[in-house]
C-alpha positions in Angstrom: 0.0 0.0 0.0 1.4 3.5 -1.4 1.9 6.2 1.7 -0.5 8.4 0.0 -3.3 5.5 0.7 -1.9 4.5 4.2 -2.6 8.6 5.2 -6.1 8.0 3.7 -7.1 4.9 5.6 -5.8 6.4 9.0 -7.4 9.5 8.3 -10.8 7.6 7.8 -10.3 5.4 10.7 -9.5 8.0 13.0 -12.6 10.2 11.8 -14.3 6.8 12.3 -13.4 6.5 15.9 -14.2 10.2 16.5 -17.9 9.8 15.5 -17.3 6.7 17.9 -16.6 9.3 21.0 -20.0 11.1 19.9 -21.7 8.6 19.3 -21.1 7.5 23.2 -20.9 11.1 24.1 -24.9 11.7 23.0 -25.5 8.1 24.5 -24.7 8.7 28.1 -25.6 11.6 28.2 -29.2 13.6 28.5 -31.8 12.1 26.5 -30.3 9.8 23.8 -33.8 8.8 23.1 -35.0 11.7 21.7 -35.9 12.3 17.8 -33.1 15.1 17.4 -30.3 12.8 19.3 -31.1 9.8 17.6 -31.3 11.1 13.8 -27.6 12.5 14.8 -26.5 8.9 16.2 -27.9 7.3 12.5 -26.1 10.4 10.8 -22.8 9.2 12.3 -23.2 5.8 12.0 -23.7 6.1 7.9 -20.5 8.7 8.4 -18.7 5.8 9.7 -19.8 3.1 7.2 -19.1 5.7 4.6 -15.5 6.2 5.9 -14.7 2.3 6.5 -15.7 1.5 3.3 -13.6 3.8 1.7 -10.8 2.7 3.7 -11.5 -0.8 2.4 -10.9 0.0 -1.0 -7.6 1.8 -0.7 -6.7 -1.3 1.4 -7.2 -3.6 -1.4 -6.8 -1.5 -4.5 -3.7 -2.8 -6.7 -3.7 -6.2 -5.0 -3.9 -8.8 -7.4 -5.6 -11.7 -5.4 -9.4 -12.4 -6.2 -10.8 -11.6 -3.0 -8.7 -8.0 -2.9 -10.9 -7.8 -6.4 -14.4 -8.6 -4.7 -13.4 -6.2 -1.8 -12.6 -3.1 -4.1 -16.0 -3.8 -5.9 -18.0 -4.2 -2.6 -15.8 -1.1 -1.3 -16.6 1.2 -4.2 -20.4 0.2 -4.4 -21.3 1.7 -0.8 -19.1 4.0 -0.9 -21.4 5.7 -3.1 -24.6 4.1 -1.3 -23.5 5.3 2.0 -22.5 8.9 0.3 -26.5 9.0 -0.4 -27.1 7.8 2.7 -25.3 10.0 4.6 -26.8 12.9 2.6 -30.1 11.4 3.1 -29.4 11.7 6.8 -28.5 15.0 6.8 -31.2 16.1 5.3 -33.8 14.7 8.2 -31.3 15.8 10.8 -31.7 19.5 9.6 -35.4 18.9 9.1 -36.2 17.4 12.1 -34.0 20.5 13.8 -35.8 23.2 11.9 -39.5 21.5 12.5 -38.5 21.9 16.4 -37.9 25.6 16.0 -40.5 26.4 13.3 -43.3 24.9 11.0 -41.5 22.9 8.1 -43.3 20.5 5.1 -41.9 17.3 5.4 -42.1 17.2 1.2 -38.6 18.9 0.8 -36.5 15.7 2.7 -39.1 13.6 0.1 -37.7 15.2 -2.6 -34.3 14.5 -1.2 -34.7 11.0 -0.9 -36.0 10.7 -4.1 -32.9 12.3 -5.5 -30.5 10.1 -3.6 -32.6 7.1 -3.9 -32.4 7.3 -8.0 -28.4 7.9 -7.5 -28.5 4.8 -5.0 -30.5 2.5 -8.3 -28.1 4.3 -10.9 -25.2 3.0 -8.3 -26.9 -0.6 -8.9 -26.9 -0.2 -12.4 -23.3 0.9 -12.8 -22.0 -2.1 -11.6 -23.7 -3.8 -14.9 -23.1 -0.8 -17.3 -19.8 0.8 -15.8 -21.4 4.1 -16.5 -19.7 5.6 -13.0 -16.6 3.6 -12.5 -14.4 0.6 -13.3 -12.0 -1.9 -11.7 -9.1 -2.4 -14.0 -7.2 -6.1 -14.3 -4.8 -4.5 -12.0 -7.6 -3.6 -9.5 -7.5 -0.1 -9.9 -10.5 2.3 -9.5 -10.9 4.4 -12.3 -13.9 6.9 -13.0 -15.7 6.5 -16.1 -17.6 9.6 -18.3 -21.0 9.9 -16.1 -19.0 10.3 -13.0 -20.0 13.8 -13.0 -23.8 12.3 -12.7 -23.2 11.0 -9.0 -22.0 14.5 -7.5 -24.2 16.3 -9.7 -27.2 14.6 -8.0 -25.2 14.7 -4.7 -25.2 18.4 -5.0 -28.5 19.2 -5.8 -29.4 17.2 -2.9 -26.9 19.3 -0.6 -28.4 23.0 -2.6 -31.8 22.1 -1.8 -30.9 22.1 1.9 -29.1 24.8 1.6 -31.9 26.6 0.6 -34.0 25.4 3.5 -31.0 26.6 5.6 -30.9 30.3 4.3 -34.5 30.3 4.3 -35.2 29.9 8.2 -32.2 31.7 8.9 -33.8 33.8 11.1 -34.6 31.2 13.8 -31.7 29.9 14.4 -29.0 31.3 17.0 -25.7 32.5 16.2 -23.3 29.1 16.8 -26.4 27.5 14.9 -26.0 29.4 11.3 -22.3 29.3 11.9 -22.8 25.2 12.0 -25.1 25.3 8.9 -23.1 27.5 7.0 -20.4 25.3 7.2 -22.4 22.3 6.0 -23.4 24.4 3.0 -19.5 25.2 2.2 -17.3 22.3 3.3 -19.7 19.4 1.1 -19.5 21.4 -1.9 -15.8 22.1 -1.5 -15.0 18.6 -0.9 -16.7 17.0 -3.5 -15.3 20.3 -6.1 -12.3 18.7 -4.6 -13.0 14.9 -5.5 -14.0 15.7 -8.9 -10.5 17.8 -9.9 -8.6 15.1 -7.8 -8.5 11.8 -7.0 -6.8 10.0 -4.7 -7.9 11.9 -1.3 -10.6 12.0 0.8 -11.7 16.0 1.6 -15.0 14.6 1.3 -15.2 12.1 4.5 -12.6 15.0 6.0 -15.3 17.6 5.6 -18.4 15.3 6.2 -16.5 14.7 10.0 -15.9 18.0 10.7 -19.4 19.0 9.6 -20.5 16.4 12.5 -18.4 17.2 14.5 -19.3 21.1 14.4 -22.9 19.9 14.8 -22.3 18.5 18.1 -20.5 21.1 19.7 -23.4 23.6 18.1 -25.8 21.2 19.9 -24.0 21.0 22.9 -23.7 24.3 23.5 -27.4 24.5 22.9 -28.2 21.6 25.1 -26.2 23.8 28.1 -27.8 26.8 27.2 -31.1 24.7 27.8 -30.1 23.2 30.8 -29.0 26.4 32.6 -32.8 28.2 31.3 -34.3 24.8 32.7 -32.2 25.1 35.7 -33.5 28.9 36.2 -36.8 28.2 35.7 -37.1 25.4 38.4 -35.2 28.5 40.6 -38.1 30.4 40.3 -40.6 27.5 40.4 -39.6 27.0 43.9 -39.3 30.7 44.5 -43.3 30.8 43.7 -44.5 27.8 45.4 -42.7 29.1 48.4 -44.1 32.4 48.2 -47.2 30.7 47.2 -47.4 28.2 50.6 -46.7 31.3 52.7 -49.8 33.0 52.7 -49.9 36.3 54.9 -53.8 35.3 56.4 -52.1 31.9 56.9 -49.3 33.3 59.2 -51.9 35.6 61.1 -54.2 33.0 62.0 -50.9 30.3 63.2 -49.6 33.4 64.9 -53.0 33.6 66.7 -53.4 30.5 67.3 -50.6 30.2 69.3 -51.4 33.3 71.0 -54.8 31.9 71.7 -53.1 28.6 72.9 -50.3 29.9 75.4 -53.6 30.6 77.7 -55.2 27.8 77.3 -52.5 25.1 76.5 -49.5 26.7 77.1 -47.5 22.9 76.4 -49.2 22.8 73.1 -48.8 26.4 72.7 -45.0 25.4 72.7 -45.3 22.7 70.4 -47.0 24.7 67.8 -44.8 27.4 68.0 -42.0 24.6 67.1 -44.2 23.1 64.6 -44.7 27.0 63.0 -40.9 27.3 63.2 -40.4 24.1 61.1 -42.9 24.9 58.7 -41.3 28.4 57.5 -37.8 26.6 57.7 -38.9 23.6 55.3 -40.2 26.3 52.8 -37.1 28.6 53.3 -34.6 25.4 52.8 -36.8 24.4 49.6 -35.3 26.6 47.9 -32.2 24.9 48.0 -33.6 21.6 47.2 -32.8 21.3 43.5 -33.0 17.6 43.4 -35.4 14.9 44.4 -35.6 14.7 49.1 -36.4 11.7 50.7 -40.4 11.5 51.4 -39.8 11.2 54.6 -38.7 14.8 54.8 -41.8 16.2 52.9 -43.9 14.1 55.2 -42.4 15.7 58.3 -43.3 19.1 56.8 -46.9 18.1 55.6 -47.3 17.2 59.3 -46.2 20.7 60.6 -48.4 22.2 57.6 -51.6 20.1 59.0 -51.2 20.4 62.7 -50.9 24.5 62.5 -54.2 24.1 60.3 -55.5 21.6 63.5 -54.9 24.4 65.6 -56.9 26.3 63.8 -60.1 24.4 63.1 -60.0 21.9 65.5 -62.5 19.3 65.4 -63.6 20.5 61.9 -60.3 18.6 60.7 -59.5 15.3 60.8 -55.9 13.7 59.3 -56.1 10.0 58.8 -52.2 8.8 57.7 -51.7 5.5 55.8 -48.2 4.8 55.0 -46.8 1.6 53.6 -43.9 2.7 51.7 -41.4 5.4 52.1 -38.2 4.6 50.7 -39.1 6.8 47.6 -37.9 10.7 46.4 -39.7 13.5 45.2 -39.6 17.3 44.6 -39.4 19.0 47.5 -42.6 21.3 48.3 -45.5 18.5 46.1 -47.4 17.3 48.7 -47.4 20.2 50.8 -49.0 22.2 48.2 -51.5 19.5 47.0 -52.2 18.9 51.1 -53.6 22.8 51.0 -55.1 22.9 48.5 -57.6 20.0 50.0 -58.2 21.8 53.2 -58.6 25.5 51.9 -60.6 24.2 48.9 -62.1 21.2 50.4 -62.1 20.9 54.0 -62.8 24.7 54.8 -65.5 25.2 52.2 -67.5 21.8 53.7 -70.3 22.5 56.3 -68.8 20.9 59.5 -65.1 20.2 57.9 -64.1 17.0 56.9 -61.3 14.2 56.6 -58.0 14.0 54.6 -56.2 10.7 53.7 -52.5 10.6 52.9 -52.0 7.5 52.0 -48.4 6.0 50.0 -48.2 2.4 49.0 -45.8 0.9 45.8 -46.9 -0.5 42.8 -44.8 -2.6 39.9 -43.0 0.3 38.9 -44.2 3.2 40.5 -44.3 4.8 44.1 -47.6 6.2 44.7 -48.8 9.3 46.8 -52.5 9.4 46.9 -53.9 12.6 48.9 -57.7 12.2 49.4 -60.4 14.2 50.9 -64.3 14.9 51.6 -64.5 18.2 51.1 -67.0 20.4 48.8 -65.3 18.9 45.4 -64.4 21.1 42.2 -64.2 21.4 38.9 -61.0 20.7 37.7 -61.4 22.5 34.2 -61.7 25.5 36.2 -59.3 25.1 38.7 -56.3 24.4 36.5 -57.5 27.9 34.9 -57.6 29.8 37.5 -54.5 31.7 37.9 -55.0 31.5 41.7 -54.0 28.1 41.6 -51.6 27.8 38.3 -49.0 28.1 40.6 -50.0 25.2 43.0 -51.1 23.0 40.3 -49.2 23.5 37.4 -46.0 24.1 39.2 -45.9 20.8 41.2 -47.2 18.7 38.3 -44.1 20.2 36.0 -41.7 20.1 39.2 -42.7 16.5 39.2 -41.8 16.2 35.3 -39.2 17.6 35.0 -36.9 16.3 38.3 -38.0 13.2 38.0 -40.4 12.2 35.2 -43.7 11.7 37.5 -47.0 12.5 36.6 -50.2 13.3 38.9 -53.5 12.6 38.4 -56.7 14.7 39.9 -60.3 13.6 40.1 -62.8 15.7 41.8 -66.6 15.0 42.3 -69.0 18.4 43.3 -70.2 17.0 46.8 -68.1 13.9 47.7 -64.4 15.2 47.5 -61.1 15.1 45.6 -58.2 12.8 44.9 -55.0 13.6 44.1 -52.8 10.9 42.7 -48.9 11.2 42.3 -47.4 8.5 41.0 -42.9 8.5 40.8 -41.3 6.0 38.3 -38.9 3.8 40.4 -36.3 4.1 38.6 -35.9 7.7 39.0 -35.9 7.4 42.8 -32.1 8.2 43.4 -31.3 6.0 46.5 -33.3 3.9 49.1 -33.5 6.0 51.6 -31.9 4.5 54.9 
């Protein structure tokens, strides 16, 4: 093998392994399931076939042995087959990133495929005709006199996207045109390249740098989404916390207390402790920016519920059922969901009424089901009602986004409410000892 050929095999096998790195890169990292992440990992993995094959034909071209033929046929064939592929790819990457950003007709990647499938079956038919390429009886590639058909087709593949590019230019960021621009220029350049000179590989060159671009473009995104996802759940807990902290709730504890240190002075100093750890567990939440034992959330559901007790009295009663609490959860969800039920249940009911916390595990969930018999609502209006958007909404995202859980509400005019939240067990960090 000539030096020129060794450079191009190691060039393509070390491209090869770099796609590798990304590939595992997007893998362990946030989200390799989604529909952007995984056209990406398809994108590389045609990159890489494209690459090795090439680097199998300028291992076996000029060797003289029959199966050194068959390998510089099979070589050359997807070569080209992968080169549509890989185009193909690119073109659904770019679509499926512009659709998230903007509206987008699937017909343009169509037309793409169409283009790429009819070089792919003109690919086929060169190995019969010869009208692309040839292997000489010395097992060299040569290009035959409708070479100029394959990257002509390539290219109007690569200009049609280029035109999508320039035309929803204006919703993408800066480090996103500066990515796109570049797979405009460096494919066109390459394959200028390939058709003046053969015999090196800008094409594969460009195609991995393209990638490789892309990836640090969409990482830098991905951060930039992370640290906006990161502020928002700042602020989340910022507004439930201003949201549990209700000034008429602090005068009436405050009297309360006041009311018991005649009365019940002992309890008086019990409540007062119980107030105290109610304000800190809302203070520390904000803090709290992963998933705290339930254990923890109980113990400040309890504080929550006894300063109500102090309050109503008899007109409240707290039944507690708990079979399982080796779970996590967002601080500041069941505290919220806990007052909602006795300021919108419990309180509205002629005589009060009962509330049932009750946890218990299922196949794959951990389930928190907070019941009650109060007056009942309707829910259409209460998750509309931007006096509880914050209590509602907030802990239902809170619960989606930290740790992928969901809750379910059904209400009945008359008989009560039922909140259920349910946590995937295999988002529950630790056992909690």
């Amino acid at each position: 093998m000539s030096t020129q050929f060794l450079i191009n095999v190691a060039i393509e096998v070390f491209c090869s392994i770099m796609c590798l790195v990304i590939i595992t890169c997007i893998i362990i990292g946030e989200n390799p399931k989604s529909r952007l992440n995984r056209a990406f990992i398809l994108l590389l993995i045609f990159n890489i076939a494209a690459m090795l094959s090439n680097a199998l034909v300028f291992y076996s071209i000029g060797k003289l042995q029959s199966y050194y033929f068959a390998l510089n046929y099979i070589g050359n064939f997807f070569n080209y087959v992968f080169n549509y592929a890989l185009i193909m790819c690119f073109s659904n990457y770019i679509y499926i990133y512009i659709a998230e950003k903007t509206s987008i007709k699937r017909t343009v990647v169509q037309i793409i495929y169409v283009i790429c499938g009819v070089g792919i079956a003109l690919t086929a038919l060169s190995l019969l005709t010869n009208m692309f390429y040839i292997i000489d009886e010395n097992n060299f590639y040569h290009r035959q006199s409708l070479y100029w058909l394959s990257q002509v087709l390539a290219l109007a593949a690569v200009l049609i996207n280029s035109i999508v590019i320039i035309k929803n230019r204006k919703h993408f960021t800066r480090m996103e045109t500066i990515a796109l621009s570049i797979y405009i220029a460096l494919p066109v350049i390459g394959i200028a390249i390939e058709l003046l000179i053969y015999g090196y590989v800008p094409l594969y060159i460009s195609s991995t740098l393209i990638i490789m671009f892309i990836f640090i473009g969409m990482q830098a995104e991905l951060s930039k989404a992370a640290k906006e996802k990161e502020l928002q759940l700042t602020r989340s807990r910022v507004a439930v916390m201003l949201s549990q902290i209700q000034p008429h709730f602090l005068y009436n504890s405050l009297a309360s207390i006041s009311h018991l240190c005649d009365e019940d002075p002992e309890r008086a100093k019990k409540v007062t402790q119980e107030f105290s750890d109610y304000l800190r567990a809302n203070m520390s939440s904000l803090e709290d920016t992963q998933p705290i034992p339930f254990e923890q959330e109980l113990k400040h559901v309890k504080c929550f519920l006894s300063l109500k007790k102090a309050m109503l009295g008899d007109a409240l009663t707290v039944n507690y059922d708990i079979r399982e609490n080796d779970f996590k959860l967002p601080s500041l969800t069941v505290q919220p969901i806990v007052e909602n039920a006795v300021r919108h249940g419990i309180e509205k009911r002629a005589g009060g009424g009962k509330i049932t916390i009750t946890t218990c595990e299922e196949d794959n969930n951990y389930l928190v089901i907070v019941s009650d018999n109060g007056v009942g609502f309707n829910i259409k209006l209460l998750e509309n009602s931007e006096q509880t958007h914050i209590g509602i909404k907030n802990v239902r995202q809170r619960l989606l986004d930290q740790c992928n859980g969901t809750m379910a509400i059904i209400s009945k005019k008359g008989i009560g409410s039922t909140v259920t939240i349910a946590i995937p067990k295999h988002s529950s960090e630790i056992k909690v000892e």
